[in-house]
VOLOGU-228707 format. One line per 3 residues: number of its first residue (from 1); their letters; for each residue z, x, y negated of C-alpha. Coordinates in steps of 0.02 Angstrom, whole numbers, plus 50000, padded with zeros to 5 digits. Layout:
<nufis>
NUM) a) Z X Y  ...
</nufis>
This chain:
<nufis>
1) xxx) 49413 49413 49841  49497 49478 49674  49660 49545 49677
4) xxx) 49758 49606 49523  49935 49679 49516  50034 49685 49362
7) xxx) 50181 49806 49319  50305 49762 49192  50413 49862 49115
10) xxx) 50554 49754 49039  50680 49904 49014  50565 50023 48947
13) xxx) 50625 50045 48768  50803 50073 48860  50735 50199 48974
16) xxx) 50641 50288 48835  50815 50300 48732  50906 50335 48900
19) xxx) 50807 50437 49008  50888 50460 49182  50867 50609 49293
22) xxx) 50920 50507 49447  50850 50373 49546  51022 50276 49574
25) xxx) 51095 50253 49404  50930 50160 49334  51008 50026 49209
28) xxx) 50999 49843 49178  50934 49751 49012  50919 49632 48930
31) xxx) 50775 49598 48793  50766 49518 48631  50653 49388 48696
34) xxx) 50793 49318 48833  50734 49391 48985  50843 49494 49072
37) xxx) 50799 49658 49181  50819 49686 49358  50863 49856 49389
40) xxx) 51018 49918 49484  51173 49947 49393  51253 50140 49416
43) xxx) 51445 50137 49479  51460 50333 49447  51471 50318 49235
46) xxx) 51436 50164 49132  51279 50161 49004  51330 50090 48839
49) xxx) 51160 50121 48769  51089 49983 48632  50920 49989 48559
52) xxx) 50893 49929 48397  50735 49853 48325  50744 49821 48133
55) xxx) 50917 49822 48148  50956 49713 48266  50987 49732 48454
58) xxx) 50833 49712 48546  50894 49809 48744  51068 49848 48803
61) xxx) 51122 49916 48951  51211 49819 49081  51375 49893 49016
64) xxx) 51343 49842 48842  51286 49662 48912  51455 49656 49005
67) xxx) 51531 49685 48850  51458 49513 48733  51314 49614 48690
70) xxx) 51171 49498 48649  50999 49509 48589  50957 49498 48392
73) xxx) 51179 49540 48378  51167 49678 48204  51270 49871 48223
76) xxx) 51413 49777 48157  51456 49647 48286  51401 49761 48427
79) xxx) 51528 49884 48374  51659 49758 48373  51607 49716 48549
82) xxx) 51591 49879 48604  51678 50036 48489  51574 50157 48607
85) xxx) 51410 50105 48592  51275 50228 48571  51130 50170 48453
88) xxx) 50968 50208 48476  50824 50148 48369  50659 50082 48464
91) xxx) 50516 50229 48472  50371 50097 48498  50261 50270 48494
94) xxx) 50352 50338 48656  50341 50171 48723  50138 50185 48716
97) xxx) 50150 50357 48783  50246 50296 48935  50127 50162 48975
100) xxx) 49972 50288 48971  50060 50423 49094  50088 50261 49201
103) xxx) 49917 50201 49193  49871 50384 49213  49983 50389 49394
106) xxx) 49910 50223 49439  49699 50281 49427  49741 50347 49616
109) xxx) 49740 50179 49670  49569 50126 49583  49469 50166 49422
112) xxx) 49520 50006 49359  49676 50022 49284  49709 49930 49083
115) xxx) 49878 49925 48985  49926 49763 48909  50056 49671 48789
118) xxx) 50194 49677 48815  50239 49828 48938  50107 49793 49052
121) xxx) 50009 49903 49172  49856 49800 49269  49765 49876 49416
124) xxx) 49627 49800 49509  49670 49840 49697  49525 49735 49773
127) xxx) 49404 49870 49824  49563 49981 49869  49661 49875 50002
130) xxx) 49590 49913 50139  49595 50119 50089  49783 50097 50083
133) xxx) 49823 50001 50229  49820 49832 50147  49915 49735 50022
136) xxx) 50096 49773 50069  50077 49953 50092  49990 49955 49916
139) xxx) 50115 49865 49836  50224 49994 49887  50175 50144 49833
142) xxx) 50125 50062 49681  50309 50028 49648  50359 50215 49706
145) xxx) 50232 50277 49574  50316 50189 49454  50500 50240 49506
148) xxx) 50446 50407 49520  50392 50411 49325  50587 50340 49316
151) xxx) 50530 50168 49288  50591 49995 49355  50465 49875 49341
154) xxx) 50416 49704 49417  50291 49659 49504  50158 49509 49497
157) xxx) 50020 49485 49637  49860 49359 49578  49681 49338 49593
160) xxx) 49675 49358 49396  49739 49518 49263  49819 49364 49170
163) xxx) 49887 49260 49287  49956 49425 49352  50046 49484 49192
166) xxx) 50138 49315 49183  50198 49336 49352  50259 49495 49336
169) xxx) 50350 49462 49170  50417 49275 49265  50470 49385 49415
172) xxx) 50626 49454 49310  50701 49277 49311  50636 49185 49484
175) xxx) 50735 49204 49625  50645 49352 49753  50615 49235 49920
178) xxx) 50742 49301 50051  50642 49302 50229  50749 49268 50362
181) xxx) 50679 49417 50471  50738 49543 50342  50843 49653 50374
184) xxx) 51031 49664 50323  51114 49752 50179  51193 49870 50347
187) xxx) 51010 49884 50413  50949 49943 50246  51102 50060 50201
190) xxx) 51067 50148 50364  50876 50170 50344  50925 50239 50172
193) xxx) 51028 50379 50273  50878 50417 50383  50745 50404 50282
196) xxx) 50816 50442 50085  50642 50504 50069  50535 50350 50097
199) xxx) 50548 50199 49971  50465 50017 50037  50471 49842 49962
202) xxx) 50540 49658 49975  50435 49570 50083  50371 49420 50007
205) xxx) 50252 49301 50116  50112 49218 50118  50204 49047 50093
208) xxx) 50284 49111 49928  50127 49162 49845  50050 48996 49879
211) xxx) 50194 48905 49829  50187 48945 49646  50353 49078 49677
214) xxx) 50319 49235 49545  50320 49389 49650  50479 49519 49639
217) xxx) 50459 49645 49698  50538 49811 49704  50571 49996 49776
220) xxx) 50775 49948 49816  50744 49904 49988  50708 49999 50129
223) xxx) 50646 49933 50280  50735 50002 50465  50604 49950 50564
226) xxx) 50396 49985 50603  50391 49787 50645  50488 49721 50495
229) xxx) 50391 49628 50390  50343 49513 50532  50199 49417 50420
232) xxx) 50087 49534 50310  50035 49520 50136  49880 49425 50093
235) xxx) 49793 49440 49951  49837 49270 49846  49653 49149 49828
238) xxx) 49597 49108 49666  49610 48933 49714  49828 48963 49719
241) xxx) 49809 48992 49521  49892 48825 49469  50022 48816 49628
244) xxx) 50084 48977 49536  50077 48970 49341  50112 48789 49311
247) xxx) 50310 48816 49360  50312 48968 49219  50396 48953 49068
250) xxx) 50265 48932 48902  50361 49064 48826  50309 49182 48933
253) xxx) 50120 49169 48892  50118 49276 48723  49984 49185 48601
256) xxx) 50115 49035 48622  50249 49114 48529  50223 49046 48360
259) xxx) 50228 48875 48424  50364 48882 48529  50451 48749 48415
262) xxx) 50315 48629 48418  50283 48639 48613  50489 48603 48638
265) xxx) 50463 48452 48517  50328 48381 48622  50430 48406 48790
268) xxx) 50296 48557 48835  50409 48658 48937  50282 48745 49063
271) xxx) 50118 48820 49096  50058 48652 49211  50099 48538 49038
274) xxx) 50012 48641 48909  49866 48650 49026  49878 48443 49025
277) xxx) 49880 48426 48875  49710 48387 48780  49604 48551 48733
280) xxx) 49524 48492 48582  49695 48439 48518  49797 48580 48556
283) xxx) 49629 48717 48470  49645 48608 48316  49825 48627 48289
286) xxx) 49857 48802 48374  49689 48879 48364  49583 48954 48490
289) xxx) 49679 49101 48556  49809 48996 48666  49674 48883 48746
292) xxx) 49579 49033 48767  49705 49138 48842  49764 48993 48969
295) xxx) 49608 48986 49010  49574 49174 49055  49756 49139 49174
298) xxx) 49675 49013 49281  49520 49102 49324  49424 48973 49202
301) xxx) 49342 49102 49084  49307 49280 49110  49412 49418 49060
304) xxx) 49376 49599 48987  49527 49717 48986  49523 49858 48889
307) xxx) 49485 49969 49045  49620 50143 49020  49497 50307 49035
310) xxx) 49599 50475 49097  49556 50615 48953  49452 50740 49000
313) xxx) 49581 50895 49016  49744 50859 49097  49911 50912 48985
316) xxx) 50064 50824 49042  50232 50846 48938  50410 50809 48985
319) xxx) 50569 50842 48872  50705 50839 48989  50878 50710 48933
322) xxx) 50983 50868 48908  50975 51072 48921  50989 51122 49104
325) xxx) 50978 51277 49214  50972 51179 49366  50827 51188 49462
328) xxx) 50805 51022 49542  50845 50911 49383  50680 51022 49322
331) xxx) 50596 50975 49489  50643 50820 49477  50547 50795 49302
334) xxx) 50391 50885 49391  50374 50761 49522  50351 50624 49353
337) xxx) 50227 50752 49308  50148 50772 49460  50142 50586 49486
340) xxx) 50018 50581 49331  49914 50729 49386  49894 50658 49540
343) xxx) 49807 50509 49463  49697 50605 49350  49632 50715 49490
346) xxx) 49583 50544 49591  49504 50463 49420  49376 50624 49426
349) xxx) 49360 50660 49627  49452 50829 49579  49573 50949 49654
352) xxx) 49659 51067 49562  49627 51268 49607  49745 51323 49477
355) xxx) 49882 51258 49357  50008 51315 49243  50190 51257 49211
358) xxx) 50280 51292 49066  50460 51298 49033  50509 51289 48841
361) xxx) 50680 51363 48808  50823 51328 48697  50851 51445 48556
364) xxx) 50986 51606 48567  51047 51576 48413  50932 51632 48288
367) xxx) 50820 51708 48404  50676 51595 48470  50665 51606 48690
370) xxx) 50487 51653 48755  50406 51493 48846  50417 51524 49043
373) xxx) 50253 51525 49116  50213 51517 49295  50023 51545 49334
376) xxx) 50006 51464 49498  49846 51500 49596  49761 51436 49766
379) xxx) 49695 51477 49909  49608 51312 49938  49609 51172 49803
382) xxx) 49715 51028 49830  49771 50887 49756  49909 50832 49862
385) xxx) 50062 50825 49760  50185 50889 49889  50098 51042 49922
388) xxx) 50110 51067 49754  50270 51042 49721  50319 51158 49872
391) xxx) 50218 51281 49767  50333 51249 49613  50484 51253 49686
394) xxx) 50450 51424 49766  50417 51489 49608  50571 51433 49533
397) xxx) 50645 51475 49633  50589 51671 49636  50619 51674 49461
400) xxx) 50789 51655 49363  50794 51547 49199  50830 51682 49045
403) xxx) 50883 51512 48944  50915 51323 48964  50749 51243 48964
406) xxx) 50716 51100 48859  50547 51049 48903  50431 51049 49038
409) xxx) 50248 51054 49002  50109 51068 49166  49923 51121 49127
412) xxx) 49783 51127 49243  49667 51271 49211  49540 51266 49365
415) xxx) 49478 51125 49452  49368 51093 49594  49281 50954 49680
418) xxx) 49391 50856 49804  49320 50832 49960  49441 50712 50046
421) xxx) 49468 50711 50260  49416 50575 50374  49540 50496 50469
424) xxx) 49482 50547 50668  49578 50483 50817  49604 50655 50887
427) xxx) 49649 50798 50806  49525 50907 50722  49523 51104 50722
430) xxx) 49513 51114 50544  49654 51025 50503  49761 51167 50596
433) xxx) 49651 51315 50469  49712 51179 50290  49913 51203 50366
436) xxx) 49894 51379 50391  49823 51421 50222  49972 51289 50135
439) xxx) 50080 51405 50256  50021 51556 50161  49990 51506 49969
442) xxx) 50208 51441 50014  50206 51625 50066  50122 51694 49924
445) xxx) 50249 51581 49797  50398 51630 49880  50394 51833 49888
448) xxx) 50247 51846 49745  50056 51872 49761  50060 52043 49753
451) xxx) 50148 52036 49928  50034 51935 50022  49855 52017 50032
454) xxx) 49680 51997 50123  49542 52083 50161  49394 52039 50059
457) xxx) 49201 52102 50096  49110 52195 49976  48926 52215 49934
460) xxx) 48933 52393 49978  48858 52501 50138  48986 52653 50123
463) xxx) 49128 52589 50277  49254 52659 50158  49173 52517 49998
466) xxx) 49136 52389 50109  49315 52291 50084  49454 52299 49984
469) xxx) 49641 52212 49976  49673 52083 49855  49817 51947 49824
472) xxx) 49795 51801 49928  49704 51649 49866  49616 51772 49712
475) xxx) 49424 51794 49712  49433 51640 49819  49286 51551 49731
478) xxx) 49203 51716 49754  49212 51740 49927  49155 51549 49957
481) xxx) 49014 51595 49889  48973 51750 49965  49003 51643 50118
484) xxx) 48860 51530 50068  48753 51670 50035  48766 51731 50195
487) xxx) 48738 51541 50265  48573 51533 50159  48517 51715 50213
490) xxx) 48534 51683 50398  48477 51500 50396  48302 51565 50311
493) xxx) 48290 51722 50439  48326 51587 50586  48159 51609 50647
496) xxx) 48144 51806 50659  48171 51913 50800  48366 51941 50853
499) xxx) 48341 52112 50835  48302 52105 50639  48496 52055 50606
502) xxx) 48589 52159 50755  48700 52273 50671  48776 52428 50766
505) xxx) 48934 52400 50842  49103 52441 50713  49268 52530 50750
508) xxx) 49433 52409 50754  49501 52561 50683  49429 52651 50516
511) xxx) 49523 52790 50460  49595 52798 50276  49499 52967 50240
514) xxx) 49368 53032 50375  49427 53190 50460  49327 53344 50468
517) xxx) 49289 53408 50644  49273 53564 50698  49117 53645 50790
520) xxx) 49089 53733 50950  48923 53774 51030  48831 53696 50880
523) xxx) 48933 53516 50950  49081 53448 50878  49250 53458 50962
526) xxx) 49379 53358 50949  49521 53423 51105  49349 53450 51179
529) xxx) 49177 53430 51182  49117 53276 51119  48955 53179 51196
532) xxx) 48845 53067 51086  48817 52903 51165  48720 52808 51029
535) xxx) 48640 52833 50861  48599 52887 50727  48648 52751 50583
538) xxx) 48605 52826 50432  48686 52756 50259  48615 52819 50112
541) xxx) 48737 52721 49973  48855 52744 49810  48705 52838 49698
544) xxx) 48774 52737 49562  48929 52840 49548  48990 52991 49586
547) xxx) 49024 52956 49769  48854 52958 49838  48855 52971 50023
550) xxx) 48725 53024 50167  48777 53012 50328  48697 52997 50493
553) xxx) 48826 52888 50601  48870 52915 50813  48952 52847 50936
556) xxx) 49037 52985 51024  49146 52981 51189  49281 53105 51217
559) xxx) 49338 53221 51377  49452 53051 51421  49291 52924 51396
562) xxx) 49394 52847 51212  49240 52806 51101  49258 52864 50934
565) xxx) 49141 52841 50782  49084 52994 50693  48966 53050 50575
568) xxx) 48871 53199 50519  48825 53258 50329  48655 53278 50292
571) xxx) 48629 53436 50197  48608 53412 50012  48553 53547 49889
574) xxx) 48562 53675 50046  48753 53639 50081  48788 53669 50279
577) xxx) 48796 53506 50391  48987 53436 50453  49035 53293 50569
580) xxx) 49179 53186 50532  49268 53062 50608  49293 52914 50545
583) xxx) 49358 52771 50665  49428 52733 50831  49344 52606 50964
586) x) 49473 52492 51049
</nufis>
């Protein structure tokens, strides 16, 4: 069964001109074409923002509204309206921009994802309901995607792209249907307490959709209860395609707007009585491209979006509303950012092993500020975005801001394959090992890498070569694949003897510098005789440099039984023998 959802935008020329850098002061608007937007008004400062289109208003804020601001109104009579107005003119380039970083976020729900007129985002979530937990859990996180790119969009729910876009642009006017198992404003205002973190939807049944009701929905609501909605969200049949366009307004189907005039003469009013009227007539006096297009809505002809394609290199960039030093108004314009990277790593199957965040500075004056540039590496790739932005913030918050930063700017340099978990019933061991190395790369961004080491092996036979320290999470590619090549060495010896890979036993305990021993009775002595109990090893090793060793290795037991592990020089170039020890058995 197909199932589209459309996002509309209907204040995004406001937000563009107003950006906000918190969740509860996201304006209303209203729009040039007469409908009017649905986000919640702020109480803490009123917006007097206006955007103007060729002069004319074409979105005010709810502030502005409240003040006789109306759509198509010129800078003069707005000003008489409203002396404090603050004019901005429409940036139809940013506009675009926005609705690619929101198609962008929205690729983690599918790979079909297509941007359409007017301030429209369309996603086909067929294949992807059941991956998300169905339609209503979908439909939420598809509206927290969007508020977390600081958008307020509705929502429209069909079994067409089409169909959907008019529903979502309809859903700004029609009622939301109230279901008398929701919860109350009290209910809601106390989940909010409890659970600030966690945004949900309207519930909207199954008897709405079929009814011809437009879907609105949105992220204001948050439900207080595991059981709550009682009914879930089905996925609307393509045979519910006239129950819910034929109540929508003609205006709202866009190839219809140049004979808006002519459809009001004729008492055409809705979808249902265009679609009654006679084809032929209605293609000879309006052309092709508005029977066409109805069409396409009902399910009658096939469509082809314009599919949206993620680049191939992922460069995200933010300018923040105003200078700050404060670090979470700049982590709250990484989580926007994150929001799209998170999309692009699901449109490739990807994980990111490294990224980069820039901060661009404010000038001193005439002197130009240095970018800040945090290289952050890991142990493991991920792409969840709250790992990451743990990372982030640990950074930040290591580091002190030399200026007020203007932009952000996030780069991913290294990427890696995602291989995502399977969901088990119990709990699996490895899950514990992927917390404990997000434990340490949290580690390694809060006191520095340089701070947090590991051992890594070396190719090398000299016990003093064989490792070496290094930052946590670096060389990590490396060391997966030396793991591999040691996988593929003993999977092809799996047949030989076990005696072809036993290795003598190692020390716990190796010495920083082997310490000479000193001989009695041609035997070494260390607070006594000491008494071989195994060997020799001999490592012949470092002729490549100078420190070329050749050493014949023992295990040796002291006067008190300790085993120690000690070795004795081979004579080279007629230089007298010495024993050495060089580690301590546990």
């Amino acid at each position: 069964m197909a199932c589209w959802i459309a996002l509309h935008l209907p204040c995004l020329a406001l937000e563009i001109a107003s950006p906000l850098t918190s969740f509860p002061s996201l304006p209303s608007c209203i729009r040039a074409d007469g409908l009017a937007g649905t986000a919640e008004a702020s109480d803490a400062q009123a917006d007097t923002t206006v955007v103007l289109a060729q002069s004319r208003v074409w979105q005010a804020s709810e502030a502005a509204q409240a003040a006789g601001v109306q759509p198509g109104m010129r800078r003069g009579g707005v000003l008489a309206l409203l002396p404090q107005a603050r004019f901005h003119d429409r940036d139809e380039a940013a506009e675009t921009l926005a609705l690619e970083a929101l198609a962008l976020a929205l690729l983690r729900f599918g790979p079909d994802v297509a941007i359409a007129a007017p301030q429209c985002v369309l996603i086909d979530v067929a294949p992807s309901l059941r991956l998300f937990g169905g339609l209503a859990s979908l439909v939420a996180q598809v509206l927290e995607s969007a508020g977390a790119l600081g958008h307020r969009a509705s929502l429209g729910i069909a079994a067409t792209a089409s169909a959907a876009a008019l529903l979502a642009r309809a859903a700004q006017t029609v009622p939301t249907h109230v279901d008398p198992h929701a919860p109350t404003s009290q209910d809601m205002q106390a989940a909010m307490k409890s659970r600030a973190s966690r945004r949900s939807i309207v519930p909207v049944t199954k008897s709405a959709v079929t009814s011809g009701a437009a879907l609105s929905l949105s992220s204001s609501a948050l439900s207080s209860s595991s059981s709550w909605p009682p009914e879930p969200l089905l996925p609307p049949p393509l045979a519910a395609l006239p129950a819910q366009l034929d109540p929508l307004p003609v205006a709202l189907l866009p190839e219809a707007q140049p004979w808006l005039d002519w459809l009001a003469q004729i008492g055409c009013a809705t979808l249902g009585e265009l679609r009654a009227l006679p084809s032929a007539g209605v293609r000879r006096r309006c052309g092709a491209a508005l029977p066409a297009s109805l069409s396409r809505a009902y399910g009658e002809a096939p469509e082809a979006p314009a599919w949206y394609r993620a680049p191939p290199h992922f460069e995200a960039v933010l300018p923040l509303p105003s200078l700050t030093h404060d670090v979470e108004v700049l982590l709250f314009g990484l989580r926007r950012l994150l929001a799209q990277l998170t999309g692009w790593l699901a449109a490739g199957q990807l994980a990111t092993q490294a990224l980069t965040l820039i901060l661009e500075h404010e000038p001193l004056g005439r002197e130009t500020v240095a970018p800040t540039r945090f290289d952050i590496r890991l142990a493991e790739a991920s792409a969840a975005p709250a790992h990451l932005l743990s990372l982030c913030k640990e950074r930040l918050a290591r580091s002190p801001l030399v200026a007020p930063v203007l932009t952000l700017r996030l780069d991913v340099t290294q990427t890696a394959q995602h291989v995502p978990q399977s969901g088990s019933l119990l709990p699996e061991p490895g899950r514990e090992r992927q917390d404990f190395v997000q434990l340490m790369e949290r580690v390694a961004a809060r006191l520095g890498d340089e701070h947090v080491r590991r051992l890594q092996v070396r190719g090398d036979h000299r016990p003093e070569a064989a490792f070496v320290s290094v930052p946590y999470g670096v060389n990590a590619g490396m060391s997966a694949g030396m793991g591999a090549e040691a996988g593929a060495t003993s999977a092809s010896n799996r047949h030989l003897p076990d005696t072809v890979n036993a290795l003598p036993p190692r020390p716990a305990w190796l010495l920083d510098a082997p310490q000479r021993l000193s001989m009695q009775q041609e035997r070494p002595w260390r607070q006594g005789p000491l008494q071989l109990v195994s060997g020799p090893e001999r490592i012949e090793a470092g002729w490549w440099e100078p420190g070329t060793v050749t050493r014949d290795y023992f295990i040796a037991a002291d006067m008190t039984g300790a085993l120690l592990w000690v070795f004795r020089e081979r004579p080279v170039k007629g230089a007298d023998a010495a024993w050495y020890l060089h580690g301590l058995f546990g």
